[in-house]
N, C-alpha and C positions, 0 to 999 in steps of 0.2 A: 576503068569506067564504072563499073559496075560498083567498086568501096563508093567512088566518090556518089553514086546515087544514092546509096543505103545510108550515108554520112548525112548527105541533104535531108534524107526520110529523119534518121533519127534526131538530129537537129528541130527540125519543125514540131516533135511530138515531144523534146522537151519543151519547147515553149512551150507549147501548145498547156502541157503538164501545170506547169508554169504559173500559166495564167488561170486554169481550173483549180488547181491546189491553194494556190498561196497568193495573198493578196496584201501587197508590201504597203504599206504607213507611206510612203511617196511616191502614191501612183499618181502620175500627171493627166490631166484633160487636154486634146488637144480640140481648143475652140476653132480651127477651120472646118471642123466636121460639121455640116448642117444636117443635125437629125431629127426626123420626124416617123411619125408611127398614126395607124388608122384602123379603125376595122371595117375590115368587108364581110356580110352575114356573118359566119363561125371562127373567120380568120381575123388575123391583125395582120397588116400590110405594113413593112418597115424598109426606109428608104430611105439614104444620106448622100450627101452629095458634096465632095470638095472641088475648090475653085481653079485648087491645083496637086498634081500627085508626083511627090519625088522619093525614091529608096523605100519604098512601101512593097513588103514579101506577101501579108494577105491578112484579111480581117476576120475578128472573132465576133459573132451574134450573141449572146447572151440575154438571159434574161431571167428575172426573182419574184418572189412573190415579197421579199419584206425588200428588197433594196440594199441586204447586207450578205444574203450565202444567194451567188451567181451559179448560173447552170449553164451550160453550152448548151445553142441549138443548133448552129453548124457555122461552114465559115465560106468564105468566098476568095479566090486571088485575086489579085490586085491588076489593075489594068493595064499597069506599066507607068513611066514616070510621062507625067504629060504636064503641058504646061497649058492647057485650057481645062472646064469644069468637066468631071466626072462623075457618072452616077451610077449606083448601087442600091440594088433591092432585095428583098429577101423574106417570105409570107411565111410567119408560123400556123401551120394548121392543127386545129382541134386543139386549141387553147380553151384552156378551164377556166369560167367564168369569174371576173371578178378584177381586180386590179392587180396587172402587172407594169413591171418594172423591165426596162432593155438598156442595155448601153450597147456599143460597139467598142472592140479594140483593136486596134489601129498596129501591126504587129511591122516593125522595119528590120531591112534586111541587116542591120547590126546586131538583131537580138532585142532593142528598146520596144518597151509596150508604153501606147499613149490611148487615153481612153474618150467614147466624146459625151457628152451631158447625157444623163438619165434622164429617160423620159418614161410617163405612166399611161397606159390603156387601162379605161375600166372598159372589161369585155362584158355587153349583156348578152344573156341567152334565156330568153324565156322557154323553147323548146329544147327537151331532151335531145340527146342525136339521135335520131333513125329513131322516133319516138312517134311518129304517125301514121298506123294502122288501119287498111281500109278495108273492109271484107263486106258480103262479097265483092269480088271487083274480076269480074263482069258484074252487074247487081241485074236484078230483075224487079224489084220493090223496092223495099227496106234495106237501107243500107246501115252497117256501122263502123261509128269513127273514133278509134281511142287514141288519146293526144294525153303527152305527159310532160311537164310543164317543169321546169326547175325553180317557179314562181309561182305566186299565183297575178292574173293576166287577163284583160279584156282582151279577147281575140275578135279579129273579124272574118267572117265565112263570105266568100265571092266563089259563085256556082258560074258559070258560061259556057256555051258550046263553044267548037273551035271558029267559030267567024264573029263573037264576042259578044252574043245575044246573053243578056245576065236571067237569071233562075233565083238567084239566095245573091240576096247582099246584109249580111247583119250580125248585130255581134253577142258576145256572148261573156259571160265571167266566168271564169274557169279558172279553180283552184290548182295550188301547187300538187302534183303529184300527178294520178288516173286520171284520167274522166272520159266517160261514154257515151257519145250522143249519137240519135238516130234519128236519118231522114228516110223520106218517104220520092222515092224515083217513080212508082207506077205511074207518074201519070205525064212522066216525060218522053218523047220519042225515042228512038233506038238513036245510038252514037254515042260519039265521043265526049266527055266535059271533061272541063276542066276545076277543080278545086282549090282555092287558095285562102290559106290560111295565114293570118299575118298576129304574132304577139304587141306587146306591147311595146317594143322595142321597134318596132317594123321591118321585121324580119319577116320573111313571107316562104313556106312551104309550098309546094305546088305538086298536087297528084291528078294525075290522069286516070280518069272513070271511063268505063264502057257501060254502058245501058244495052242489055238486048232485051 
């Protein structure tokens, strides 16, 4: 029991090898794959779906920056052989801005790899990650807010308390890189706000202020 488990392991991780090493002159597409790809804020959302699934052992995510050297970002089993539609998803997180490339492959239990159409996300991110800074926070006055931008970006600032009274509705151009800007809280009551920041992309940061 135990060969034949370690047999099925090592089986799977030459494919697997297989298809990350080597990349054969007649690789086939199989067009029943319907794939499609999207981004959500920082991630891309990828999700395909066939009509029908037969002798399918499990699929490979992939994904390039030129369309021609592929990297794994993981894989998924297959759901079993079905003869109604199937679907599969799969979120890359903290994807590097800019256009990528995904196919999926389609791995059958005889060892054949079928692959389904390339498709491109351009991922935008006008925000750094973890690039918005607020101090103090608790504030008493003067607060400050450094925001680093992988563009440069007409940002828009929305201030409201939590039952959604606005304070700052307005925008700002702000270059690629630093930038440091200071409001003035004295002269709002003690509680909670909220801050949101949205690039040009409209992507929207949200930080929670206390005012004592």
């Amino acid at each position: 029991m135990k060969k034949a488990v370690l047999l099925l392991i090592i089986t799977k991780l030459i494919i697997l090898l297989s298809v990350v090493v080597t990349r054969a002159d007649n690789e086939s597409t199989d067009l029943s794959i319907n794939f499609q790809g999207r981004q959500v804020n920082e991630n891309v959302e990828l999700n395909w779906t066939l009509e029908t699934e037969n002798d399918v052992d499990f699929y490979i995510i992939e994904f390039s920056k030129d369309a021609t050297k592929w990297s794994t970002l993981g894989n998924t089993s297959s759901k079993g052989n079905s003869a109604k539609q199937v679907r599969y998803n799969f979120t890359h997180t903290k994807a590097d801005a800019g256009i990528i490339y995904y196919r999926i492959a389609q791995i059958f239990n005889s060892g054949t790899i079928a692959y389904s159409k390339t498709i491109s996300i351009n991922l935008k991110k006008g925000f750094i990650n973890n690039s918005i800074n607020i101090c103090p926070n608790p504030v008493k006055d003067m607060i400050l807010i450094n925001i680093g931008l992988n563009e440069n970006s007409i940002c828009q600032f929305n201030l409201t308390d939590i039952i959604g009274n606005k304070f700052l509705n307005e925008n700002k151009e702000l270059m690629k890189g630093n930038n440091i800007l200071n409001y003035d809280f004295s002269k709002l009551s003690d509680g909670i706000y909220l801050l949101k920041i949205y690039d040009n992309n409209g992507y929207c940061k949200t930080t929670k202020i206390l005012k004592k």
